[in-house]
N, C-alpha and C positions, 0 to 999 in steps of 0.2 A: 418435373421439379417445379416446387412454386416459388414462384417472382416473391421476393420481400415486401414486403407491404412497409414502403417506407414513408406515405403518407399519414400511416395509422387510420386507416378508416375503418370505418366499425370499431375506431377504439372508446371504452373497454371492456372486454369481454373478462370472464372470472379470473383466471389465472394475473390478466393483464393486473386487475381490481389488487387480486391479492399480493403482486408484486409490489405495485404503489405503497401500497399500505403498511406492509413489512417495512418496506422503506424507512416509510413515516415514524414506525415504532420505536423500530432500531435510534432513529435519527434522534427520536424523543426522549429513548430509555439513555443511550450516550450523553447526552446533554446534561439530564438529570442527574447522572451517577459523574459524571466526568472529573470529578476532584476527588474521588471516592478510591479505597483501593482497590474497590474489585474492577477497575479498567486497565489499572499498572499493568496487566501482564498482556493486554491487547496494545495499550500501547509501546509497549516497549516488542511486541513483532513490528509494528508499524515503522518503529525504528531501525530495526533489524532488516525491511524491505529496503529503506531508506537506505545505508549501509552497503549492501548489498547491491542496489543499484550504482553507486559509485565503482563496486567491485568490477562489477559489470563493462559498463564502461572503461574501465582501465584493461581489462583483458581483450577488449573487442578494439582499443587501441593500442594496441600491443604491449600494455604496459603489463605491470609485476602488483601482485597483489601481496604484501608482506601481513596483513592481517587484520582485524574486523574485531572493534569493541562496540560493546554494549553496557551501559550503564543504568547503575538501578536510578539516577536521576533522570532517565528519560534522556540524556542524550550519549552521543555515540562517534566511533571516530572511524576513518579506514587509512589502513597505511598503504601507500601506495607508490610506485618508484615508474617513472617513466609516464608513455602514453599520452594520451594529448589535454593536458590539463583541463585546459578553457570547454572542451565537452563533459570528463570528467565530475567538475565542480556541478554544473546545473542537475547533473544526471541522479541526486540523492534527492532532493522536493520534486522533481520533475516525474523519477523514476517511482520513487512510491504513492506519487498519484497516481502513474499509470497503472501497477498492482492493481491500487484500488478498484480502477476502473475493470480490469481482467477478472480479477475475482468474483466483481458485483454481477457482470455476462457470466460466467462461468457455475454460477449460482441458479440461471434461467432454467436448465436441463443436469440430471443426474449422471448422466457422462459426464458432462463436460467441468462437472462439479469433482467427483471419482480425478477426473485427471489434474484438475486444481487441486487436493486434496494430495494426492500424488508428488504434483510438483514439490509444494511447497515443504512436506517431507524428506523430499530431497534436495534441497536447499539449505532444510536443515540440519540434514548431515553433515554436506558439504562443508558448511561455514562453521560445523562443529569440530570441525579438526585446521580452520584458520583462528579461529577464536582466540585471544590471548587474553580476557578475563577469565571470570565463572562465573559471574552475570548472563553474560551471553550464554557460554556451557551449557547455565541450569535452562535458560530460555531456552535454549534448544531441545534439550532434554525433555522438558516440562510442554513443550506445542506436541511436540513426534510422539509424546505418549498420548497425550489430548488427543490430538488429530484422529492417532490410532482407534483409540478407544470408538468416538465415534465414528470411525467408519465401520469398526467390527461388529457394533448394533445395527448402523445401517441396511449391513449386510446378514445378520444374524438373527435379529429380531424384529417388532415393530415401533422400535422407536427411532425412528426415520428422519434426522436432524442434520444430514451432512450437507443439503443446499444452504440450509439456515445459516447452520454457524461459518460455511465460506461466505454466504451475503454478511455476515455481521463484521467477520474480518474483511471483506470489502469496502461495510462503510463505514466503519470506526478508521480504518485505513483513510479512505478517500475526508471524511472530515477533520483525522487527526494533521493530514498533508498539510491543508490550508490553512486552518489554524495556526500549526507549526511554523509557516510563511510569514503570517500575518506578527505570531510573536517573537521569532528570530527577528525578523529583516524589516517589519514595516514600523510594529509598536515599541522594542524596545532598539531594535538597529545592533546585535551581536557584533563586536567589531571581529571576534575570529568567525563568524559567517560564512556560508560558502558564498554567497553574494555579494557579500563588501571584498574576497581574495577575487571575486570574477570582477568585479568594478575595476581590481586595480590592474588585469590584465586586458580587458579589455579595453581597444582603444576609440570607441564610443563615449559620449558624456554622461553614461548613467551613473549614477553611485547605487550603495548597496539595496536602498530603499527604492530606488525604481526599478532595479531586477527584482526585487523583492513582489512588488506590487503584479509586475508582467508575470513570473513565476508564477503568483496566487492566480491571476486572471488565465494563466494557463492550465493551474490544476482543476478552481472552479468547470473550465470545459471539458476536462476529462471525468469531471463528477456529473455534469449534465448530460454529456455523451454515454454516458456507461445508463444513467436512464432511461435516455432516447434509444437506446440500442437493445437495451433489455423490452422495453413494451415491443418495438420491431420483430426480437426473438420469438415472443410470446404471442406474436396476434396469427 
């Protein structure tokens, strides 16, 4: 078995090259289209991750998950009964950067892409029978026939596109996170936030803008790890 190369030496070789750079594109093509609608339906999974990772945590704390909106405004709610709040509240910016990060590795290799591909499939069932819009509904709807569609070429033909489009929900993911940090909690300050409800439970002197800003500096490291770890993957 070989040792990791977690110095990256010999870095970069092609594959490493063509990682970076997808990266780059993605990062450039999002940026440019970002107010545009053809990102609505990327963002609004990114929201659904977000979401979802609250779910999460409420179940892994023994709590009751009553149900998961999704809204065509980009934001989104989860109801939830019980469980340990104060973990809870951080676990929706925290939780869909980490996504981000899982999907962008998970993108390295066509397994591990197949099983990303997989998951989030069923995810999307899942949350399609918690759902209590039809926002969310047709979101869901509308990824699991996406998703579908391309892995059936993947598998089918040679139009071989399923690392790509898990690295693009990857990174639209991982920069819609921080973003999202920076304009909930730091630029405009949401007073219903999950950061400003952690500020008031916890009994620390932060307020919502300085979880806000830790959050951000925590998602930032899950977007620089998920690079650091993909060149690692690949060399």
């Amino acid at each position: 078995m070989v040792d990791p190369n977690w110095e990256l030496k010999n870095c970069c070789q092609h594959e490493q090259v063509v990682f970076l750079v997808i990266i780059g594109v993605f990062t450039l093509v999002i940026l440019v289209l970002w107010r545009t609608f053809l990102l609505t339906p990327f963002k609004l999974i990114t929201v659904f991750l977000h979401e979802v990772s609250h779910a999460i945590a409420c179940k892994l704390t023994c709590g009751q998950v009553e149900g998961i909106q999704v809204h065509a405004n980009e934001g989104g709610v989860t109801l939830t009964r019980g469980g340990i709040y104060w973990l809870i509240l951080p676990a929706g910016y925290l939780g869909s950067s980490f996504w981000g990060m899982v999907l962008v590795l998970a993108s390295t290799k066509l397994l591990s892409a197949r099983i990303a591909a997989g998951g989030l499939i069923l995810a999307l069932v899942i949350v399609f029978f918690l759902a209590k819009n039809w926002t969310l509904r047709g979101l869901c709807i509308g990824f699991i026939v996406f998703i579908g569609i391309i892995w059936v070429l993947q598998e089918l033909t040679k139009v071989r596109i399923l690392r790509y489009v898990i690295l693009f929900i990857g990174v639209m993911n991982s920069l819609f996170s921080v973003y999202d940090i920076y304009d909930d909690l730091i630029s405009r300050r949401v007073n219903s936030s999950d950061a400003e409800k952690f500020a008031e439970l916890c009994p620390c002197p932060c307020n919502g803008a300085a979880w806000g800003v830790i959050w951000g500096m925590i998602s930032f490291i899950f977007l620089s790890a998920s690079i650091y770890l993909g060149l690692v993957i690949l060399s």
